[in-house]
C-alpha positions in Angstrom: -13.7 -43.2 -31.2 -15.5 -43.9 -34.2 -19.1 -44.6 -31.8 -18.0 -41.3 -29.8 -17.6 -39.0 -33.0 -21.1 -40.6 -34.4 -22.9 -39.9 -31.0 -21.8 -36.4 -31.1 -22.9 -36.2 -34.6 -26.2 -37.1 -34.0 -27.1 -35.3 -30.4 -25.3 -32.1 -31.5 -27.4 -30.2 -29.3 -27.5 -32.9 -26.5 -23.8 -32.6 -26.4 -23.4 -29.1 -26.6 -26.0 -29.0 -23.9 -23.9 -30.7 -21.5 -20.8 -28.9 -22.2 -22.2 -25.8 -21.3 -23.5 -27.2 -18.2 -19.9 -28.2 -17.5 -18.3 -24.9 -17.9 -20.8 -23.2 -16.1 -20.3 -25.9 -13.1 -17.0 -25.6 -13.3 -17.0 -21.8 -13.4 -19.5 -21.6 -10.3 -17.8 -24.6 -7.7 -14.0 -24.2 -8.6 -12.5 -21.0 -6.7 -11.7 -18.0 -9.5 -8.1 -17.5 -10.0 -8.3 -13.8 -8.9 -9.6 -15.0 -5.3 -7.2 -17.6 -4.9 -4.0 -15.2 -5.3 -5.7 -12.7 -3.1 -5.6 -14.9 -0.5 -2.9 -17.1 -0.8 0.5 -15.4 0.9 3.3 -17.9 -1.1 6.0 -16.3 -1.6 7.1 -15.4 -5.4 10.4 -16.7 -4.6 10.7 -19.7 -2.0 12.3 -18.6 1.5 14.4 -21.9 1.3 16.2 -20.3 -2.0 20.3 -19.4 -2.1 19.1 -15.8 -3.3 16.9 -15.2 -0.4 19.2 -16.3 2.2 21.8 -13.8 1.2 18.7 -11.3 0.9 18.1 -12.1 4.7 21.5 -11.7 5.5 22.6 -8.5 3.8 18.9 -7.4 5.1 20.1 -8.1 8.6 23.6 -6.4 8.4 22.3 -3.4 7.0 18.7 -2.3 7.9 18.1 -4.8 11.2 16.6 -7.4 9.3 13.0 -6.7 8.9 12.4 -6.5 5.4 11.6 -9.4 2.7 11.6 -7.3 -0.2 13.0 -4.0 -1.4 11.5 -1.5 -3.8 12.5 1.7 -4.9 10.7 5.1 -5.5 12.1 7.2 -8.5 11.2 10.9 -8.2 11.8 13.1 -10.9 11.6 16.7 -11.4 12.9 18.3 -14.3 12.8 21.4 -13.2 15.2 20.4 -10.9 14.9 18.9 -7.0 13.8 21.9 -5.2 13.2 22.7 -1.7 9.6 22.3 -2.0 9.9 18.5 -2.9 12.8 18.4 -0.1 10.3 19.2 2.1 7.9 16.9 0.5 10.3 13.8 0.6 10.9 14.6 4.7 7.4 14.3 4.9 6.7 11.4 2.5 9.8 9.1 4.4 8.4 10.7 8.0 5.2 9.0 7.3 6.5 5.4 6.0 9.0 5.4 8.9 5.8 5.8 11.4 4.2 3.2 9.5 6.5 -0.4 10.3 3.7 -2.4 9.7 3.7 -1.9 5.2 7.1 -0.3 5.4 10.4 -2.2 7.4 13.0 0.4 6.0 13.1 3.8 4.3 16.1 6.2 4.4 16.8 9.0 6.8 16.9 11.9 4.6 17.9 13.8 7.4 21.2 12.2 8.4 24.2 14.8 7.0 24.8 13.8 4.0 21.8 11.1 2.7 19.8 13.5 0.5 22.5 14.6 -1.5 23.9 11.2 -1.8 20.7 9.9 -2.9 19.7 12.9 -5.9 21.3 12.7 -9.6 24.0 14.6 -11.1 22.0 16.3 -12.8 19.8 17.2 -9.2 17.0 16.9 -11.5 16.1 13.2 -9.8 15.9 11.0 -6.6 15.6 7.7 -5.1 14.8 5.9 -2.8 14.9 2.1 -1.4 12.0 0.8 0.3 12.1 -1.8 2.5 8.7 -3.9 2.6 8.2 -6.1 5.6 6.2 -8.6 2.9 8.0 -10.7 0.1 7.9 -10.6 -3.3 4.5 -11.5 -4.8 2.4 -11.9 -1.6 -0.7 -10.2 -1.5 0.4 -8.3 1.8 3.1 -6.9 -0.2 1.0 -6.1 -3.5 -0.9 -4.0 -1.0 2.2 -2.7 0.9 3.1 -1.5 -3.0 -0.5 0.0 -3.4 -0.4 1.6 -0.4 3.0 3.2 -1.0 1.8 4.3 -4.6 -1.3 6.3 -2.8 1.7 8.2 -0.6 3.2 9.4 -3.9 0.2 11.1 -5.1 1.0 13.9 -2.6 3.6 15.5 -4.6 4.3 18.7 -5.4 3.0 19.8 -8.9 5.9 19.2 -11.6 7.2 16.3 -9.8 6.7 13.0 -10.3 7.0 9.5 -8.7 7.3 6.2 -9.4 7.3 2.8 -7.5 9.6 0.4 -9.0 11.5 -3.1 -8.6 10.1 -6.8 -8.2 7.4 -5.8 -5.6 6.0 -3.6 -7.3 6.5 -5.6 -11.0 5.0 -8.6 -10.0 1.8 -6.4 -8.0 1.2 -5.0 -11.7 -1.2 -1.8 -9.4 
């Protein structure tokens, strides 16, 4: 060590040099973090887990068995939930039901009953669960949760919406 540290000592700018060089070579040849999640589907959880398998099989008894990963939109209005963001939320789960491909699962709001079950005591909010045909932490679902957030800016004025739960934690949009 001690023929190491004396070296150093005495090519200072030799050494510093090189270790430049080296971060720079490493920077430019090894693949940037940011590009290597973009393209790498892993899931955030591993299929093969306990939790997942009873995700695939209340997923399966209840919505047909599509989804790997749920999220919920929170709409709030404190005016109240009025008919103008009734008709906005038919709409809103009109267009992710036409779309199976980002979207495996998304209430009928117009089955007797559903709306009402779904809006708060106070009818002043709303949600709804999501289905995503992508699991949690892959970049098809980070862009399923993007893509869902874009759908939200559609609202009514005075009402807002929010995408929550894992997927859309983890994709941090």
């Amino acid at each position: 060590m001690r023929s190491v540290a004396a070296f150093a000592v005495r090519r200072g700018p030799l050494v510093l040099v090189l270790w430049l060089l080296a971060i720079i070579g490493v920077n430019v040849l090894v693949p940037q973090l940011e590009t290597v999640i973009n393209h790498d589907s892993t899931a955030f959880i591993p299929p093969y887990a306990s939790s997942m398998q009873a995700f695939r099989d209340l997923d399966k008894a209840f919505t047909g068995g599509h989804s790997q990963s749920f999220t919920y939109v929170a709409v709030e209005d404190t005016k109240g939930i009025s008919a103008a963001d009734k008709t906005w939320l038919l709409s809103l789960t009109k267009a992710l039901t036409a779309d199976p491909a980002h979207f495996s699962n998304v209430p009928d709001l117009t089955q007797p009953g559903m709306f009402d079950a779904l809006v708060s005591k106070d009818k002043q909010a709303l949600y709804l669960q999501i289905g995503l045909p992508g699991p949690v932490g892959a970049p098809q679902t980070d862009a399923q949760v993007a893509l869902l957030r874009d759908h939200l800016g559609t609202a009514p004025p005075g009402t807002t919406a929010y995408v929550t739960g894992t997927p859309a934690i983890v994709a941090g949009v």
